[in-house]
C-alpha positions in Angstrom: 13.5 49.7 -44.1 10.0 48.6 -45.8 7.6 51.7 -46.0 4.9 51.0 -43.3 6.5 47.8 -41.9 8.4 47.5 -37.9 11.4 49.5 -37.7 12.3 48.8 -34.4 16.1 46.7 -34.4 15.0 44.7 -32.0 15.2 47.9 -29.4 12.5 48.5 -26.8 13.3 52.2 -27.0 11.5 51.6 -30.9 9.2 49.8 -30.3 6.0 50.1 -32.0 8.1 52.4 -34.8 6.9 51.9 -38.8 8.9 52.7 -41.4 8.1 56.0 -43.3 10.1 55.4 -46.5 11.3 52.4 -48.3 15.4 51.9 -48.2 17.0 52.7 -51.5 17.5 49.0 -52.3 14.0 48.1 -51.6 13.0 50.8 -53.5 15.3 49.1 -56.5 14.2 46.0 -55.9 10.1 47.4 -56.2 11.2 49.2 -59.6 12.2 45.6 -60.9 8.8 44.0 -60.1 9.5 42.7 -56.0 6.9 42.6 -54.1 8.0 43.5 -50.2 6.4 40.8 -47.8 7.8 41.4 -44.3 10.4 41.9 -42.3 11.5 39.6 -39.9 13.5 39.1 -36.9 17.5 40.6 -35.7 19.6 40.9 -32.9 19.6 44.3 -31.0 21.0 46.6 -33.5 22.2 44.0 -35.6 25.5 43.3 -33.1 24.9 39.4 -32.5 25.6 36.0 -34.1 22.1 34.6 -32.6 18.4 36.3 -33.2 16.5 37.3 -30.3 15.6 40.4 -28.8 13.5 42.0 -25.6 10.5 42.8 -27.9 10.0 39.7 -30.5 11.7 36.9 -28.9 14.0 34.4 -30.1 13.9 33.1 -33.7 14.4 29.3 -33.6 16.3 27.5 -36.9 13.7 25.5 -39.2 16.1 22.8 -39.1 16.3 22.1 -35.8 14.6 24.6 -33.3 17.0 24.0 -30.7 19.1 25.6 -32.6 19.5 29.3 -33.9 19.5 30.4 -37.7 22.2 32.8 -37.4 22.2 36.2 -37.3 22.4 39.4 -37.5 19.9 38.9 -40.5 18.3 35.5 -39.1 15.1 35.9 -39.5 15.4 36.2 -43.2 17.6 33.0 -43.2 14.8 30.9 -40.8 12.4 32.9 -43.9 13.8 31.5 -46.5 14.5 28.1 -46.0 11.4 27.5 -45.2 10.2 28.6 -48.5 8.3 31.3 -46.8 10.0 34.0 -50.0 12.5 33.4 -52.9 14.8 36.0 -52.4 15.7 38.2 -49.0 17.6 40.9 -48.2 20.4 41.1 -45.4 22.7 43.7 -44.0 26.5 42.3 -43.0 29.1 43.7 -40.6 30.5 41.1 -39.4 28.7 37.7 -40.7 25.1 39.2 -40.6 24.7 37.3 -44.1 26.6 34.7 -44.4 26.4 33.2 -41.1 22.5 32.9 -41.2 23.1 31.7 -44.7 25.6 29.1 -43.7 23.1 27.8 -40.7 20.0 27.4 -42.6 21.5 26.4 -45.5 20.8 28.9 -48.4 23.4 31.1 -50.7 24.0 34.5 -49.1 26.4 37.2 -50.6 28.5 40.2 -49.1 29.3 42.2 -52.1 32.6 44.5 -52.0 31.5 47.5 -50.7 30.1 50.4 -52.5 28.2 48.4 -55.0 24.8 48.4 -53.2 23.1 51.2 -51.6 23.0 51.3 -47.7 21.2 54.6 -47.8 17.8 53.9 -45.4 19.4 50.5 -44.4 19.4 52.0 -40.9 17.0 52.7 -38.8 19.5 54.7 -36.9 21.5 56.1 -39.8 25.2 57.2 -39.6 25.1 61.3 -39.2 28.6 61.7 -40.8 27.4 62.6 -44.3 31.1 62.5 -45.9 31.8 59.0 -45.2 31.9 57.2 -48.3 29.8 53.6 -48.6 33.1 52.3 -50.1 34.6 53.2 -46.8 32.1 51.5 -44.0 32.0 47.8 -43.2 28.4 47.3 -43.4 26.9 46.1 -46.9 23.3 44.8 -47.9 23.1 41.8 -50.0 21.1 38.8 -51.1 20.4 35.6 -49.8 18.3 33.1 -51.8 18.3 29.4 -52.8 20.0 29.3 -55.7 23.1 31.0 -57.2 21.4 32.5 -60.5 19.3 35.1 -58.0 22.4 36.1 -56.4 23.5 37.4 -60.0 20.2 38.8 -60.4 19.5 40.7 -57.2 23.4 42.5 -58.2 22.4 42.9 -61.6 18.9 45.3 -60.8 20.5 47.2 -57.7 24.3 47.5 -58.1 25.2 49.8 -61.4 29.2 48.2 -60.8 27.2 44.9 -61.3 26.7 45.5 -65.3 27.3 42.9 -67.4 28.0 40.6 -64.6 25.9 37.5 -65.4 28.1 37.6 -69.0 31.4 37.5 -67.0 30.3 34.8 -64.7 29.0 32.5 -67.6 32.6 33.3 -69.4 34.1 32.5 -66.3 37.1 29.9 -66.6 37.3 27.8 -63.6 40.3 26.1 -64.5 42.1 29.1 -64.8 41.7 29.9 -61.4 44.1 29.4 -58.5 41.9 28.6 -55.3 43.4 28.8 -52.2 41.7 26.6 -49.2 41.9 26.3 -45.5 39.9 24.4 -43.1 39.2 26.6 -40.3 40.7 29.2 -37.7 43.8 26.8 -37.4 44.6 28.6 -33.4 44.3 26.6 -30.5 42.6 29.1 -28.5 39.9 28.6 -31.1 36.9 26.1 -31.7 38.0 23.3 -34.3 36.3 23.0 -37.4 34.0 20.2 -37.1 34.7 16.4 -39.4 31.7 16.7 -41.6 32.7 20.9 -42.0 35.9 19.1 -43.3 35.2 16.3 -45.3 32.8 18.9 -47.5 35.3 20.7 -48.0 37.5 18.9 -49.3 34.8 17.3 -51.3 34.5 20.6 -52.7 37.9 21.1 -53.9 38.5 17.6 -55.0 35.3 18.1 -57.5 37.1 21.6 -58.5 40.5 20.1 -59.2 38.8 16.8 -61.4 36.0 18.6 -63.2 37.4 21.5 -63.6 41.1 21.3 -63.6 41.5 24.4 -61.2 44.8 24.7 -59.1 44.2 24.5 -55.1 46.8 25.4 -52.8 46.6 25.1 -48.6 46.1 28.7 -47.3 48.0 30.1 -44.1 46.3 33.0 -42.4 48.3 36.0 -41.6 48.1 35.7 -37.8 46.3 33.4 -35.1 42.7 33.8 -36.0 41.8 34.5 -32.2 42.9 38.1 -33.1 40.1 38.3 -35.7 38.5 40.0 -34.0 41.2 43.1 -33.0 41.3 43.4 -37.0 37.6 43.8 -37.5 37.7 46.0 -34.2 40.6 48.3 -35.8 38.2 48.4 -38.6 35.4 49.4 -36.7 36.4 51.9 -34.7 37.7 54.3 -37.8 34.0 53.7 -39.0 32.7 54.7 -36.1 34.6 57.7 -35.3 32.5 60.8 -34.9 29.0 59.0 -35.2 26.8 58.6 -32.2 27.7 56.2 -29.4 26.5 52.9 -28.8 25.4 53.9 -25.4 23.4 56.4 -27.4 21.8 54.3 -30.0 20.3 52.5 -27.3 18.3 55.0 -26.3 17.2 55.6 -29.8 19.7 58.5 -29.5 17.6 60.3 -27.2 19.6 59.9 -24.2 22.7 57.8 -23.0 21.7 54.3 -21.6 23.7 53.4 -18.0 25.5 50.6 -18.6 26.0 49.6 -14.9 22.0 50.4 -14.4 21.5 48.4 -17.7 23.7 45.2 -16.2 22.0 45.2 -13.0 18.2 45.4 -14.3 19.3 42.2 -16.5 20.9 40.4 -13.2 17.5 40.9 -11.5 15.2 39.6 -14.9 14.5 43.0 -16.1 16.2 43.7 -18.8 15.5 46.1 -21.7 18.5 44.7 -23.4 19.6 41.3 -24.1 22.9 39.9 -22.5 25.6 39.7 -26.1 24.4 43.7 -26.5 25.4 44.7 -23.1 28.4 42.6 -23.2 29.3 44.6 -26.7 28.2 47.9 -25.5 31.1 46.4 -22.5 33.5 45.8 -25.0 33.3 48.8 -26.6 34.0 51.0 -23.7 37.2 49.2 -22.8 39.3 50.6 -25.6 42.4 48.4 -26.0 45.2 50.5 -27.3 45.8 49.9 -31.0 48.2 47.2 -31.7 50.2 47.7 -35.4 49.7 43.7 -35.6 45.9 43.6 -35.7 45.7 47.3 -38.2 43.2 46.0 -40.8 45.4 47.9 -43.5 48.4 45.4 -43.0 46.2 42.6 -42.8 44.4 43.5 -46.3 47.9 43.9 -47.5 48.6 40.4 -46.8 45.3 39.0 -48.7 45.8 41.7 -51.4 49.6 39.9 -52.2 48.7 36.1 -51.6 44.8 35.0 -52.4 43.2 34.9 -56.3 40.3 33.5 -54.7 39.7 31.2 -51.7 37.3 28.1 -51.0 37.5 27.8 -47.0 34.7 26.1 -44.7 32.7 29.0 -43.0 31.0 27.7 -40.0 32.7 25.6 -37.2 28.7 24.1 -36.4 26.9 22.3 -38.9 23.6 23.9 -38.9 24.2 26.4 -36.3 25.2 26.7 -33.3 22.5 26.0 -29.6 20.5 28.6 -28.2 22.5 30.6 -26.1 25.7 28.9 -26.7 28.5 31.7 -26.2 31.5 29.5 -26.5 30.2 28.2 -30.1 28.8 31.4 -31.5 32.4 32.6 -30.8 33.7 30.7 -33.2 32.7 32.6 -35.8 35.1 35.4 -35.7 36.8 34.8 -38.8 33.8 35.8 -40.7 34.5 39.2 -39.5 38.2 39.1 -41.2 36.2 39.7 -44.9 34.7 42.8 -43.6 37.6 44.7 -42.3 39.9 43.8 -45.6 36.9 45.0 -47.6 36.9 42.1 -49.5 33.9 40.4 -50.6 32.6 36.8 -49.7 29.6 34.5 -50.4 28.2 31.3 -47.8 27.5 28.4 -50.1 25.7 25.6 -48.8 27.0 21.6 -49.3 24.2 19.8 -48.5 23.2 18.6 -44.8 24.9 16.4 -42.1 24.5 12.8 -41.0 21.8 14.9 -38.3 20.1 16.5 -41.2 22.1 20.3 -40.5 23.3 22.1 -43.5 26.7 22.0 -44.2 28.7 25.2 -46.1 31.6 26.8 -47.1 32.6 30.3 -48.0 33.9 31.9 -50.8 36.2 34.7 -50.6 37.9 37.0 -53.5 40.0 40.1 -52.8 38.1 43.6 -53.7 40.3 44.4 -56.8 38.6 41.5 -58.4 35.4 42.7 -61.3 33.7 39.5 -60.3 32.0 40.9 -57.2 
């Protein structure tokens, strides 16, 4: 939130709302000499890979306009790249960073959680006051052009984050083991695209010859289709006891009707865009919990196995086509970093043979002090 500036998250049940405070990061980021300029553009309550809501539209990638910038924190990816600010802020639950960062081609960090303040991040807060940060999904974090203002941006609003421009100058890259993989390696799952590849390995070639740093082929734990269950066992513990999400619909004034909802957006009027309802969908057809998708067992796995891994992020150079389900699907294993806790950075590798950026994503386990 931005003192004075739309609140709405993209919901037609807030629309016209202002912000009456400033969130505790933007408040950190004002104390340091940041001056606030806007705020732009999200999904409906922050649950969707593309940017475009009922009451500001679609937000179209600088890039290439047929294409979208990402989301949930888009609009501050489209922003950016277009030199419209030098640093923004995002929110991540489950890519919102570093999927916009990886489709408009800028630096974009989910830092492990706890280290920066979510308090005010919300429009519709979480009610449950004992819930630790370190225990929810959802982090803020920066996105900006270069890597020095990631270190910055932790350095003035994360007290963990002291000292951490020292440690990542002393940093010995040679030391480290880097594990890499190319992609979601299941068949039931979009393949990573050739120029995704090739950067990749580009990547880890320069690491191993410049650097003398040892990479190793990754395995993931289980088909990477299931992503998803694991960030949904996840999600559901964070959730427990908070409003619904028929409830923040309604700006948690009433319950929406899902079945009314559906049926106004078969007819072309809608007060909620298609990927919410089909969440809100999702949501209310509990699947029983499955032991092979608990998010614990899966972090155990990471926690054993990875130092640090250098895998490609995005199956879509440059982001996926407006309204493409099928490809914005693909990103599920983005969601895998939030519900192991661990945290991960979008780094961009230049653009494609169509002039669409090209990334990869960094990932270290949440015992590390680097993050």
């Amino acid at each position: 939130m931005v003192k004075g500036l739309s609140n709405t998250n993209g919901l037609v049940s807030r629309r016209g709302m202002k912000a009456t405070r400033d969130a505790e990061v933007v408040r950190q980021l004002r104390e340091a000499g940041a001056i606030p300029m806007a705020v732009t553009n999200v999904p409906e309550l922050g649950l969707w890979l593309e940017c475009h809501n009922i009451l500001f539209g679609r937000t179209a990638n600088p890039y290439d306009i047929s294409r979208t910038p990402g989301g949930s924190s888009g609009g501050e990816g489209a922003l950016l790249t277009s030199c419209g600010t030098p640093l923004s802020v995002g929110s991540d639950l489950g890519g919102s960073i570093r999927v916009p960062s990886f489709f408009c081609g800028v630096f974009g960090h989910k830092p492990t959680l706890g280290w920066v303040s979510m308090e005010g991040n919300k429009p519709l807060p979480y009610i449950n006051k004992d819930k630790s940060e370190d225990r929810r999904m959802a982090v803020v974090g920066p996105m900006c052009r270069c890597t020095a203002d990631l270190v910055l941006f932790l350095a003035r609003v994360a007290p963990r984050a002291a000292g951490l421009a020292a440690r990542v100058a002393q940093t010995d890259i040679g030391s480290l083991k880097i594990w890499w993989v190319e992609g979601m390696e299941s068949p039931r799952c979009r393949a990573t695209e050739p120029p995704l590849r090739k950067a990749l390995h580009a990547a880890r070639r320069h690491l191993q010859t410049t650097f003398g740093a040892t990479t190793c082929q990754f395995q993931w734990p289980l088909d990477m289709a299931h992503a998803t269950d694991v960030w949904r066992d996840r999600y559901e513990i964070q959730e427990n006891g908070e409003p619904s999400l028929l409830t923040n619909m309604k700006n948690r004034e009433s319950n929406a009707n899902l079945p009314e909802e559906w049926l106004r957006w078969l007819c072309g009027r809608g007060r909620h865009t298609f990927p919410l309802l089909l969440h809100a969908s999702s949501v209310l057809a509990k699947k029983p919990r499955d032991p092979r998708f608990s998010w614990k067992n899966v972090q155990k796995y990471f926690l054993r196995r990875w130092s640090r891994t250098v895998a490609a992020g995005a199956h879509v150079p440059g982001g996926a086509l407006h309204g493409n389900f099928e490809q914005l699907q693909a990103r599920r294993h983005q969601r895998i970093s939030n519900a192991t806790e661990m945290p991960s950075t979008a780094v961009p590798l230049g653009l494609s043979k169509d002039g669409l950026p090209l990334g990869l994503r960094n990932v270290r386990t949440n015992t590390a002090s680097l993050y």
